[in-house]
N, C-alpha and C positions, 0 to 999 in steps of 0.2 A: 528434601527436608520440607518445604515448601509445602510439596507438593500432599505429603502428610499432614502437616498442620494448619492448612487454612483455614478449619473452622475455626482456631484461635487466632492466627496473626493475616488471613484474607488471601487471596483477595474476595470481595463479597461474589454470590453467584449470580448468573445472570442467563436466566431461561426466554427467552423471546417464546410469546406466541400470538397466533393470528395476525400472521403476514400474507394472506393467502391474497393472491389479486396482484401483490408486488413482483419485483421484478429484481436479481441481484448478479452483477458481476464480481467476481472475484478470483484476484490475479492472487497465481501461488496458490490455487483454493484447492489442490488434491492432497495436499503434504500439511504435517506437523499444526501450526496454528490456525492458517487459512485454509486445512480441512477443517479442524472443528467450525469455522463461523459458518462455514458453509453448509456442515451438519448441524448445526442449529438452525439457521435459515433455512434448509428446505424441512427438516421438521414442523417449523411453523409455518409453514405454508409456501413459503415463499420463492416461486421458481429462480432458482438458483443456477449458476453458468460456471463454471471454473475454469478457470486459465494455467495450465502447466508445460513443460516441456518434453515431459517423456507421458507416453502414450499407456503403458504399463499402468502410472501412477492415476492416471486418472481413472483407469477401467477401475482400478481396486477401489477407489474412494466410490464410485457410481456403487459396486456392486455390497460394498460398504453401509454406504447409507438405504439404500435401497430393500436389504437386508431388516434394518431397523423399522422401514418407515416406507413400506411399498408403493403408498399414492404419493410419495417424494416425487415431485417432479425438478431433477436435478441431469447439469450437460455437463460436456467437459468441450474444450474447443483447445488443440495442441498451440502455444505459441513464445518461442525463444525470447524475450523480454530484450535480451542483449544484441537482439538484431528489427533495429527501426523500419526495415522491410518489411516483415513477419507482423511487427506490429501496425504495420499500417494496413495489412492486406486481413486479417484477422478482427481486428476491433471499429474497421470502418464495414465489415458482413457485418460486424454483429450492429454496427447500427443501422446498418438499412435493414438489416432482418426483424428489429425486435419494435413494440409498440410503445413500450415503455421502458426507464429503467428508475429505479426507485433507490437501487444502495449500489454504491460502487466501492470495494472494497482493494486497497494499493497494499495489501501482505507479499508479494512474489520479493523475494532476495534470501541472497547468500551471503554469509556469516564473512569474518576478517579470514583472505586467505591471500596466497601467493600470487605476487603479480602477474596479471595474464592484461591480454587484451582482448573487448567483444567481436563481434563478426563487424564492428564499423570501424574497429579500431581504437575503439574508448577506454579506457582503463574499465573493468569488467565488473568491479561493486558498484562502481558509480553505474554505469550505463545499465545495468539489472536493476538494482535496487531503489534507482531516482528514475535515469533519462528515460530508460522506456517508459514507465510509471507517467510521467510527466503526458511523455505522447498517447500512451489509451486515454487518459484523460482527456486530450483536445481532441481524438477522434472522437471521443462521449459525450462530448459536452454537449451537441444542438439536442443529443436526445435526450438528457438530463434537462435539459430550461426548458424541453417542450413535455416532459412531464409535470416539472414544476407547476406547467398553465393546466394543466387536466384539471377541473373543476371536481373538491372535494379530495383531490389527493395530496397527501405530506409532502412536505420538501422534500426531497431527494436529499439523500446526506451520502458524503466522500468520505471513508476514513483511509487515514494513511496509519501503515504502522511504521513509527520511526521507534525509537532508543533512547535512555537515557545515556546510552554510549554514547548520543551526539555530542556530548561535552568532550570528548575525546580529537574531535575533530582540530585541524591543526589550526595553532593560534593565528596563523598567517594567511589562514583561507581567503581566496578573494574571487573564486571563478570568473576568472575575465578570459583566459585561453587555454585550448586542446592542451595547451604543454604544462598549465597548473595543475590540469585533471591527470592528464600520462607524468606525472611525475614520478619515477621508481623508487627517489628516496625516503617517500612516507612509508611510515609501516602500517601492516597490514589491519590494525587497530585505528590508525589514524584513517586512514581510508575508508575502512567500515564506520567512522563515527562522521566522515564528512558527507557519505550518502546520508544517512539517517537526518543529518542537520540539513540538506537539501531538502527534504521529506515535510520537515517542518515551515520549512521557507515557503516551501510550495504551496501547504496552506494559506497562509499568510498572504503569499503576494496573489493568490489567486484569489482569495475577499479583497485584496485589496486592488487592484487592477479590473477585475473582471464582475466578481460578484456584484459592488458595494455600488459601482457606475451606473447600472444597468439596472438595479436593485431586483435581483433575481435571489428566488426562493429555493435557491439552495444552500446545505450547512455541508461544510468542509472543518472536519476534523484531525487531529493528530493523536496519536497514543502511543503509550510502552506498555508491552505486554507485560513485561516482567523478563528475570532470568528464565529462559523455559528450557524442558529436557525434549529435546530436539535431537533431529541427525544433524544437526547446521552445525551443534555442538563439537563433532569430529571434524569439522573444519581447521579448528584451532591446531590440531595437529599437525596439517598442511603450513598453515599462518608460521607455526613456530617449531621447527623442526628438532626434534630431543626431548628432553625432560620436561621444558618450560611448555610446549604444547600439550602433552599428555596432562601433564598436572591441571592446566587450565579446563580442558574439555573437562577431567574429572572432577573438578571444581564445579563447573558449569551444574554438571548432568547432577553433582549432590545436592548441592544448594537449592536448583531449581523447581518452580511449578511445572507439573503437567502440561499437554497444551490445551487439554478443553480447560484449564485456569488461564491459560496464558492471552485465552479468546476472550475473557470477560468484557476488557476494559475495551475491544472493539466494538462488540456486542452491546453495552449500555455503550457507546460512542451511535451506533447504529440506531438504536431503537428507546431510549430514555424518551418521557415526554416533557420532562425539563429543558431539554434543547432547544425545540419549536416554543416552550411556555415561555423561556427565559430570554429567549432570541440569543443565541448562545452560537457563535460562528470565533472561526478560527484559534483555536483555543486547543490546549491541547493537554491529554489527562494523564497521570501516570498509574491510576487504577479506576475501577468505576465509579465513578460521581466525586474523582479527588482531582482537581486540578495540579499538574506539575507546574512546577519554575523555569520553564525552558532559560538557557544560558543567553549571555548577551548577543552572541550571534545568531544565534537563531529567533532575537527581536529586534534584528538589524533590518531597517527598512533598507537600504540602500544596496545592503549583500544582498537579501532578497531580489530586489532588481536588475543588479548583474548576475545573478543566475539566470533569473526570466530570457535577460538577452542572450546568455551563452546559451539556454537550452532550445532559444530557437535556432540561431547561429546555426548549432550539430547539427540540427534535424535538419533545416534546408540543405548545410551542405551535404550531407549524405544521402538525401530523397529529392533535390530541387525546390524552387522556390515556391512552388504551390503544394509541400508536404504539411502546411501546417493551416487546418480548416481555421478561418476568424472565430475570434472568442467573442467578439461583437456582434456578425452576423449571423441568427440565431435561427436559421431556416437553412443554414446553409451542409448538406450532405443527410437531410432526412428525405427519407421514402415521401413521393408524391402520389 
């Protein structure tokens, strides 16, 4: 429906060009939303990286865009989001490899489904959707602040895609232990809206901890795509097994935008020049250039906080005490 009538009810369009020089990571970037950003970006220029988990998915999206836009200079690099191994072995090559990085885009997750656990043992929307997220970001970070210093170049901007499902997330959230996060009796809705409110937190306490100290030029954003017609959308089948999952997916897939709409509000999150004009940091939109109301938990300084602790907590215990590079020390794990 949506996806029919944007030009009267939106979301506005939002074409990026002359990126060319930049530099873009993008997790989940072969599939659904975070292929079109990604097809946007290396359209305009902009060498563009994608992060998926199946090998198939990414060949098609290369040969995809490549298709459209041959001097696309566009990668794909294979890596399971849901195992902090993968992620450490995968996004600390990609920064010793790369010279820059200029957009780093947090699209990788999977919709409300059936309790599983990841390859660490984490309950499986959270540890896809947030923890790994979390961790490519601190392996990225020294080479994000050391672009930030390149004389003449833009802040680097983060966007995360969260949800307006984060209001979803359960009244009682407090991330303080493993056994809040493996808790089986949330449902698979309540779980899907407690990553996405992690998502937003992350923004937040990462200006608020890291950026704002240090007074580093970088913007970290948040966004809702919108309802988009997605495969994520057959998820909901799994989530709810009968009538009520069918009906929802079918819901989803009518109601909703496309995903090249669904990319917009990334898209102007990525490349507006009001961001940098307006000094516009941690803030988070629910279409292009509309600010959302995020819910009170996710303007909670202090949740935000006890997430930061549990999400380093995970990572050392499952990788050791040196799995997590300083947010402070800003030379630390770049190419010499």
């Amino acid at each position: 429906m949506q996806s029919a009538l944007h030009k009267v009810i939106g979301p506005r369009k939002v074409h990026p060009d002359n990126l060319h020089g930049r530099v873009a990571v993008v997790t989940g970037g072969a599939l659904g939303i975070g292929y079109e950003i990604s097809r946007a970006l290396a359209h305009a220029g902009c060498r563009t990286i994608m992060v998926n988990r199946k090998a198939e998915e990414g060949q098609a999206a290369i040969s995809q865009i490549k298709e459209e836009s041959p001097d696309a200079v566009i990668e794909w690099k294979q890596c399971d989001l849901g195992s902090l191994g993968q992620v450490r072995s995968v996004f600390s090559e990609l920064r010793d490899s790369l010279d820059r990085l200029d957009v780093l885009v947090l699209s990788a997750g999977i919709n409300a489904n059936v309790y599983e656990l990841d390859a660490d043992g984490i309950e499986h929307i959270f540890g896809v959707n947030y923890l790994g997220q979390y961790y490519a970001t601190n392996q990225l970070w020294p080479l994000l602040v050391a672009t930030s210093r390149i004389p003449g170049a833009s802040p680097p901007r983060i966007v995360a895609l969260s949800s307006e499902v984060h209001r979803a997330a359960p009244s009682d959230v407090k991330f303080n232990t493993i056994d809040d996060i493996n808790n089986e009796a949330l449902g698979p809705t309540q779980r899907y809206g407690r990553s996405k409110l992690a998502l937003i937190l992350l923004t937040k306490t990462l200006h608020e901890k890291v950026i704002k100290p240090s007074d580093s030029l970088i913007r970290v954003l948040a966004v809702h795509p919108g309802t988009v017609k997605t495969g994520m959308q057959d998820q909901w089948k799994a989530a709810y097994p009968g009538i009520t999952g069918h009906l929802l997916s079918f819901a989803m897939k009518a109601l909703g935008r496309d995903p090249e709409q669904g990319a917009y509000s990334s898209l102007w999150a990525l490349t507006a020049p009001e961001i940098d004009e307006k000094n516009i940091n941690a803030a988070y939109y629910t279409d292009p250039g509309t600010p959302g109301k995020e819910s009170a938990q996710a303007s909670n300084p202090q949740l935000g906080e006890a997430l930061w602790k549990l999400s380093e907590h995970l990572v050392k215990d499952k990788l050791g005490n040196d799995a997590l590079l300083s947010w402070r020390d800003q030379s630390q794990g770049l190419r010499k």
